[in-house]
C-alpha positions in Angstrom: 0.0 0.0 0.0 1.4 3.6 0.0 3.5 4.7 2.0 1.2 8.1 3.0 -2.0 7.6 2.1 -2.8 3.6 2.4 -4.6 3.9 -1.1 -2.5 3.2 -3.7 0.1 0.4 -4.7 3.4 0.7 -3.7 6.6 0.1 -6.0 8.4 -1.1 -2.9 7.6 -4.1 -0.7 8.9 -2.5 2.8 8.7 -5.8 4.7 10.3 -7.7 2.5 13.2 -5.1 1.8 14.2 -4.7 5.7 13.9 -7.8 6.7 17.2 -8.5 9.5 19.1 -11.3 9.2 21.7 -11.6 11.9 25.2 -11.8 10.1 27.5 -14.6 10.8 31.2 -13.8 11.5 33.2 -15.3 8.4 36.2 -17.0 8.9 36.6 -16.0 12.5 39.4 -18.6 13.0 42.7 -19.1 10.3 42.8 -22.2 9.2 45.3 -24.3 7.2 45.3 -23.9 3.6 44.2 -27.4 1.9 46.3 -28.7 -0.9 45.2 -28.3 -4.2 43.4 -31.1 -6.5 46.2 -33.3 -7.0 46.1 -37.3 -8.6 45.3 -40.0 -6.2 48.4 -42.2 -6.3 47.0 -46.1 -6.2 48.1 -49.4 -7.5 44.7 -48.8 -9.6 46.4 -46.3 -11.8 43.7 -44.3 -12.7 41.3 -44.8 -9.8 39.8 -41.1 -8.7 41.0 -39.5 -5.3 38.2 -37.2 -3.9 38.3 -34.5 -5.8 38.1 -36.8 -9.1 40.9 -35.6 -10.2 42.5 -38.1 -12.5 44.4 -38.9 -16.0 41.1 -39.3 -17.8 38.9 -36.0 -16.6 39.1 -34.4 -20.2 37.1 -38.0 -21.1 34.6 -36.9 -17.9 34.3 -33.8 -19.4 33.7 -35.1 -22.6 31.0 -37.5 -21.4 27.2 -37.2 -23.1 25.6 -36.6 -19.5 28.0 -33.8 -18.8 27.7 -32.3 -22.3 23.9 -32.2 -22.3 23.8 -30.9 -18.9 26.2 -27.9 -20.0 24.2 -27.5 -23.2 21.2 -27.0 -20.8 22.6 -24.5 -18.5 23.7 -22.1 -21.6 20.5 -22.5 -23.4 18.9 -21.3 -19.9 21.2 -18.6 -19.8 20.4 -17.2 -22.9 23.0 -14.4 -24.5 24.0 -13.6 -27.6 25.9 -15.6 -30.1 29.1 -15.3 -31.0 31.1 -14.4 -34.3 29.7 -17.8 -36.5 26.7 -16.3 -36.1 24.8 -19.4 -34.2 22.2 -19.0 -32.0 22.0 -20.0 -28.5 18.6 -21.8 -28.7 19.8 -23.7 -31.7 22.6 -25.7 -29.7 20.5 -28.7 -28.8 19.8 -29.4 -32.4 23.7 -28.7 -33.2 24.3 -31.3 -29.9 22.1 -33.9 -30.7 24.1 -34.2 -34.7 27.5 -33.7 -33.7 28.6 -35.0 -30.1 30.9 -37.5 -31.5 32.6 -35.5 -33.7 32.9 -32.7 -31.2 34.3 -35.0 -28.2 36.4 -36.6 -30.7 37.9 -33.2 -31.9 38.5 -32.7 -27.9 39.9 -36.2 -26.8 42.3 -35.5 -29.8 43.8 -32.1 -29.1 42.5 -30.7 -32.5 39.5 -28.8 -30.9 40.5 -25.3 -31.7 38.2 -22.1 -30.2 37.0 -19.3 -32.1 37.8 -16.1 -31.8 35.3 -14.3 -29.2 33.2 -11.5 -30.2 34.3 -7.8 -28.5 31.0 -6.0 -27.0 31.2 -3.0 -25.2 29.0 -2.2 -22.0 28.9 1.5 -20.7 30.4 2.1 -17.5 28.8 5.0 -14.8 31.7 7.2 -15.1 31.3 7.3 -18.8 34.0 4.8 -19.8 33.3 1.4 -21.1 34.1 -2.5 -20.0 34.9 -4.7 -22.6 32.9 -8.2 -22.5 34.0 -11.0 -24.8 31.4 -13.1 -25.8 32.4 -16.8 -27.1 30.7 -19.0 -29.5 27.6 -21.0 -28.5 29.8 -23.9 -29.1 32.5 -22.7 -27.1 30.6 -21.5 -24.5 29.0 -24.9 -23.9 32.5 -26.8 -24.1 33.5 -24.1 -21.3 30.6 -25.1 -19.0 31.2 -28.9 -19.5 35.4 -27.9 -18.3 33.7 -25.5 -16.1 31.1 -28.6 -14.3 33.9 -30.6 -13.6 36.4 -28.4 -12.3 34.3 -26.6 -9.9 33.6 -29.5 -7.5 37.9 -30.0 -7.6 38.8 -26.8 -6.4 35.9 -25.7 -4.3 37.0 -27.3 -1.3 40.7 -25.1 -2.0 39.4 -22.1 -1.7 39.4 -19.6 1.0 35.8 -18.9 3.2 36.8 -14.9 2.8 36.0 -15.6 -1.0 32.1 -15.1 -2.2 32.1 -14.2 -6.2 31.1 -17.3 -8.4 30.6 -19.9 -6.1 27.9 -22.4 -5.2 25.9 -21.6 -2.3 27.6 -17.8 -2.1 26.3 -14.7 -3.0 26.8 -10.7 -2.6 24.4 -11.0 0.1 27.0 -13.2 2.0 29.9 -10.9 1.5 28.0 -8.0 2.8 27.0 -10.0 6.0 30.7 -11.1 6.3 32.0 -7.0 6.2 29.4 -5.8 8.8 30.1 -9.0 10.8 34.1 -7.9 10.9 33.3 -4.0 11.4 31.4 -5.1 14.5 34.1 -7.2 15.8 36.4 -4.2 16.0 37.7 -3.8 12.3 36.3 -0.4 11.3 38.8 1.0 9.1 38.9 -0.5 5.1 41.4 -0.9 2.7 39.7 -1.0 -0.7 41.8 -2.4 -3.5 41.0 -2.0 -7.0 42.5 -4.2 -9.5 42.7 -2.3 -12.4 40.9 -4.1 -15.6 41.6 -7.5 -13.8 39.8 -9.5 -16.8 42.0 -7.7 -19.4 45.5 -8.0 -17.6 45.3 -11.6 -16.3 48.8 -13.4 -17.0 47.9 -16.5 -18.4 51.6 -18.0 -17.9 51.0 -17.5 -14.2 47.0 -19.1 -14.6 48.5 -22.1 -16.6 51.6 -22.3 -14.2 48.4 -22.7 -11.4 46.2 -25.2 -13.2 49.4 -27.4 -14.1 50.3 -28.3 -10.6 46.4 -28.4 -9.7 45.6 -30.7 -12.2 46.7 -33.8 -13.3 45.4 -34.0 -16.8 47.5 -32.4 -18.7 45.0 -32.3 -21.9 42.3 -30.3 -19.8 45.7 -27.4 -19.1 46.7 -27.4 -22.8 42.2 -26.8 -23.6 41.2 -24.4 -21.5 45.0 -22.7 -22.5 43.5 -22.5 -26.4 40.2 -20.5 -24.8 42.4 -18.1 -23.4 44.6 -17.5 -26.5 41.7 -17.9 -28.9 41.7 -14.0 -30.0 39.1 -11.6 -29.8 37.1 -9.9 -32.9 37.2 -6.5 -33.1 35.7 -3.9 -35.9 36.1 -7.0 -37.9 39.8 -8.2 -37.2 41.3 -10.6 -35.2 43.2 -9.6 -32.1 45.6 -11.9 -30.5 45.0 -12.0 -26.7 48.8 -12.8 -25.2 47.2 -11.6 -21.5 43.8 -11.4 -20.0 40.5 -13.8 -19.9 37.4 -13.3 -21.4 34.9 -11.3 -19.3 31.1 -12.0 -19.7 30.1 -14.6 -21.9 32.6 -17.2 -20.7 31.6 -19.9 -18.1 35.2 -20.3 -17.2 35.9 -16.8 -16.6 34.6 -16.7 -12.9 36.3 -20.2 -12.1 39.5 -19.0 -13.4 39.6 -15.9 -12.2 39.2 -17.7 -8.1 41.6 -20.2 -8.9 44.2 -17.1 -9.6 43.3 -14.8 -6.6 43.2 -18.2 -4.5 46.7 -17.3 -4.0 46.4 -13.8 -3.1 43.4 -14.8 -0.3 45.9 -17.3 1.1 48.5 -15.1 1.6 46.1 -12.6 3.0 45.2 -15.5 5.6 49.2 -15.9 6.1 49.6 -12.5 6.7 46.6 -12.6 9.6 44.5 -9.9 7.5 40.8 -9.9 7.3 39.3 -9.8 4.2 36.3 -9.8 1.7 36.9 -10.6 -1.6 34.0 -11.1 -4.2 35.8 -12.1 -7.8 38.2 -9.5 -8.4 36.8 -6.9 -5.9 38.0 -6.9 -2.3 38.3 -5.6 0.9 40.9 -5.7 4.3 39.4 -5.0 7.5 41.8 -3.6 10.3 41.3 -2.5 13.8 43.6 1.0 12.9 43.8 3.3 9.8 47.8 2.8 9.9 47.2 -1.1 10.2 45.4 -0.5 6.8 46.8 1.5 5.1 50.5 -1.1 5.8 48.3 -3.4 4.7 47.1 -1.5 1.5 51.0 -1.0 0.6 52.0 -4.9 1.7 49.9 -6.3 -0.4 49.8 -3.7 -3.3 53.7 -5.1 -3.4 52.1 -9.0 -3.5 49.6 -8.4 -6.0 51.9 -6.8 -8.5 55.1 -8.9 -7.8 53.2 -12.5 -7.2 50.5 -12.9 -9.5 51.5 -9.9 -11.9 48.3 -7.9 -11.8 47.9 -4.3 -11.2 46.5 -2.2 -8.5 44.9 1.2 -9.4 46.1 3.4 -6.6 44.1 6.1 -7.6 40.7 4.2 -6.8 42.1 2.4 -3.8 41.4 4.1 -0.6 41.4 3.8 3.2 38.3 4.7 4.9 36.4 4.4 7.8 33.9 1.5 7.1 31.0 4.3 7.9 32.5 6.8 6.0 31.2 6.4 2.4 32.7 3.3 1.8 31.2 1.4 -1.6 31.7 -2.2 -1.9 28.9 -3.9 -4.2 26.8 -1.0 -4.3 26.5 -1.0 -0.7 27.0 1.5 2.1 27.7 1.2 5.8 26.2 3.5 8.7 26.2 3.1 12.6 22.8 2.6 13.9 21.6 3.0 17.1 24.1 1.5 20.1 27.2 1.8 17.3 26.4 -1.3 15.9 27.0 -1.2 12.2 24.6 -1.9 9.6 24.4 -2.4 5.7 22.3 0.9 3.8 22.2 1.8 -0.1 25.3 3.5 -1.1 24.3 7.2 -2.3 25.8 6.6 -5.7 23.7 3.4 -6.0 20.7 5.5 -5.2 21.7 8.0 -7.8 21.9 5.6 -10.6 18.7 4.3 -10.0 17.4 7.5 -10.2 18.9 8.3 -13.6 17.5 5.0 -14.7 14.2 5.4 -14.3 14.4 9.2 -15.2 15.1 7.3 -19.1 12.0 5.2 -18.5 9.6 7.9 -17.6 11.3 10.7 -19.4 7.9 12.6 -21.0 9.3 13.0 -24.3 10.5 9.5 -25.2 7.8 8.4 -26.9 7.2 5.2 -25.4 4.2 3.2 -24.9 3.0 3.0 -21.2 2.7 -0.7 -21.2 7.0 -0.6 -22.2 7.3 2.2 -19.7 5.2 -0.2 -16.9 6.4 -3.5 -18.1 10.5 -1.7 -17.9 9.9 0.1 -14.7 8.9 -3.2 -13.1 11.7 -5.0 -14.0 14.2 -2.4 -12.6 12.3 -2.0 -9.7 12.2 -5.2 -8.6 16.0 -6.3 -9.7 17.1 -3.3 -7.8 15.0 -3.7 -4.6 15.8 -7.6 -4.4 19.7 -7.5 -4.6 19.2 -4.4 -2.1 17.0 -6.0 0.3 19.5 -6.9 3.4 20.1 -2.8 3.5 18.6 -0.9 6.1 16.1 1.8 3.9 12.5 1.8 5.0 12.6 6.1 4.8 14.6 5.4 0.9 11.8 3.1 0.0 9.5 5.7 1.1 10.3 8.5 -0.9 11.0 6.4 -3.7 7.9 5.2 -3.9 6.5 8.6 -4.0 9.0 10.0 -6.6 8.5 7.2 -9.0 4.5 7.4 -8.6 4.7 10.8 -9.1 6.8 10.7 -12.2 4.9 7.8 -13.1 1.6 10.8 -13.4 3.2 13.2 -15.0 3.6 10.6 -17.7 0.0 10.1 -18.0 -0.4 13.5 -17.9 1.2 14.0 -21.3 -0.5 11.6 -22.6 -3.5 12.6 -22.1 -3.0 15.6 -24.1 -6.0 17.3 -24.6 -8.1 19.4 -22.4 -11.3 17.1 -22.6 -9.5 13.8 -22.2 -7.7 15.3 -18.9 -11.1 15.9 -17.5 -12.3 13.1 -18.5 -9.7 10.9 -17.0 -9.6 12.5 -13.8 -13.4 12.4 -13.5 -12.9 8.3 -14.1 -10.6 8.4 -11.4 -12.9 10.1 -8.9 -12.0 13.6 -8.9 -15.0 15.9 -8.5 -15.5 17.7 -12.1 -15.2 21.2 -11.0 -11.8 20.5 -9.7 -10.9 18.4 -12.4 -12.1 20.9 -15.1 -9.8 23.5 -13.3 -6.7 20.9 -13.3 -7.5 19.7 -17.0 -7.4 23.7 -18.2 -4.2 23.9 -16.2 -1.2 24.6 -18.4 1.2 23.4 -15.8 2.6 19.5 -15.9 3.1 19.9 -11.7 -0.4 19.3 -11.8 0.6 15.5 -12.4 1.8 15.8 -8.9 -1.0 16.7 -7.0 -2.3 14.9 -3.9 -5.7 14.3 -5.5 -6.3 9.9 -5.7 -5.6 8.7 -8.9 
């Protein structure tokens, strides 16, 4: 209902957005590191340790139940296709004809990736990141790698990490930086690795997989995907560094099984941390603990695993002090204790996005206006929910709905269908003769019910 007048639908469902859930504090106790998928040595030969990490996984991968599983998962996913032009939906067809030659092209080392197709999504500070988008083909041979790898290393990596992993979400990592802040560690040290997907060394990615894995077949494969090239403006690009961010089902998994190292070492080192995929964060009791810590690891980061830190977008803050980490903010509530709100730049793009749906000159029809609107609405408000915004949502709701009239307002035009309208919507008719003769569009926004 709304928030003021109890008569009208809300955009926002206030119970469900500020619901509490008690956080649980992550990794409160270091742990040993475990040892990496290695081969099960048996008088059996081949016989699988736990992991299943064996001499014959590229045949696992290869298998018909693991292939049609993969091809279900990307058809489900949807996306575009890639540079051979094939659809996504089509792939079950493609499957169903040419397994055998496809596994056989696999099991033989002559499967060779295409080239992945450049697309360009526009950043908030006006610059752009640069997604690769694979084959259909490709994309399904990268889940079926993907399947059977992610069950080997799960159990290696670190509790501190959240991005791309079964069971873990943004949610989690959230609940895991207000569960350290209210333990003591107040002050942040945000890293950013600058264009992580783009400047991934692939010697040092290969060097990790090798010892990890003891099929060599599936090192040299997923090797090909990440030299396979990229199409741009219609020309081939070799890709000597970097892994393809967007369309690739191996991306995430890769990316973990590199910063594995870094969260380790972060463990070592007795720092607490949040990382989600490339993004992550060091909680300290001090502002000079952080900011050694910033400098200490900036050194690891860029002498270990040969990535790059942008210093000028790494900071060391207060964890209350307009901190961003996944679009969130952090405030101190009542008692000190700290709690999880909507950071202020996350509020302002939502904002400008549906200022583009409801702009009253687009031309749009209000069925694409409504059926857009509810989409960001609730996307927005569900991966924002564990925040703390009841008074947000509240004024929200009111600025949308009030945008939302001055919509109808324009379309309505004419003095006669105005009054009209507003008669159907129970205004009395002298006032609505008087607000239809109006010239001015505030009268969208007045507090008569609509």
């Amino acid at each position: 209902m709304s928030v003021d007048e109890g008569r009208q639908l809300s955009l926002f469902s206030h119970e469900e957005i500020c619901g509490e859930g008690q956080p649980a504090r992550v990794g409160a106790e270091p742990r040993e590191q475990p040892e990496a998928p290695t081969r099960a040595r048996s008088s059996e030969g081949d016989e699988p340790d736990a992991t299943g990490n064996t001499t014959d996984l590229l045949e696992r991968i290869c298998s018909r139940g693991n292939m049609r599983l993969a091809c279900d998962r990307v058809v489900r996913n949807g996306g575009a296709g890639g540079v051979d032009g094939m659809a996504v939906s089509e792939l079950p067809g493609w499957l169903e004809a040419n397994h055998d030659a496809l596994t056989d092209r696999v099991l033989r080392g002559a499967y060779r990736p295409k080239p992945v197709r450049r697309a360009e999504i526009p950043k908030g500070d006006g610059r752009v990141r640069l997604l690769g988008i694979p084959t259909a083909v490709d994309r399904m041979v990268q889940q079926a790698v993907a399947q059977a790898l992610s069950p080997m290393f799960e159990p290696t990596f670190h509790d501190g990490s959240f991005g791309f992993r079964p069971g873990r979400s943004a949610h989690d990592a959230i609940r895991a930086v207000v569960a350290e802040a209210n333990a003591g560690n107040v002050w942040v040290a945000s890293m950013d690795l600058e264009r992580f997907f783009d400047t991934v060394n692939q010697s040092k990615l290969v060097q990790l997989l090798s010892d990890a894995l003891a099929d060599k077949r599936v090192v040299s494969l997923m090797h090909r995907f990440l030299m396979a090239g990229v199409v741009a403006d219609g020309i081939v690009e070799k890709t000597p560094e970097g892994t393809p961010q967007g369309g690739g089902p191996l991306s995430p998994l890769l990316a973990n099984v590199l910063l594995n190292e870094l969260d380790w070492e972060l463990e070592r080192r007795g720092h607490r941390f949040v990382r989600y995929a490339d993004v992550f964060i060091i909680l300290k009791r001090s502002r000079k603990a952080a900011e050694r810590a910033m400098e200490s690891v900036s050194k690891f980061v860029e002498g270990r695993l040969f990535l790059r830190v942008n210093r000028e977008k790494s900071y060391v803050a207060r964890v209350t002090q307009q901190v961003k980490y996944l679009g969130f903010g952090f405030y101190s509530a009542k008692g000190g204790e700290v709690r999880p709100c909507v950071h202020a730049k996350s509020k302002a793009s939502l904002r400008a996005k549906v200022r583009g749906i409801l702009a009253r000159s687009s031309g749009m029809s209000l069925d694409w206006r409504r059926i857009r609107l509810a989409q960001l609405v609730r996307g927005w408000v569900g991966y924002f929910r564990i925040a703390d915004m009841r008074g947000l949502l509240r004024s929200l709701d009111e600025w949308v709905r009030r945008k939302m009239r001055c919509v109808y307002w324009k379309c309505w035009k004419r003095v006669r269908t105005k009054f009209r309208a507003l008669v159907r919507l129970g205004v009395a008719r002298g006032q609505a003769w008087q607000w239809a003769n109006s010239r001015k569009w505030r009268e969208a926004a007045s507090s008569a019910e609509r």
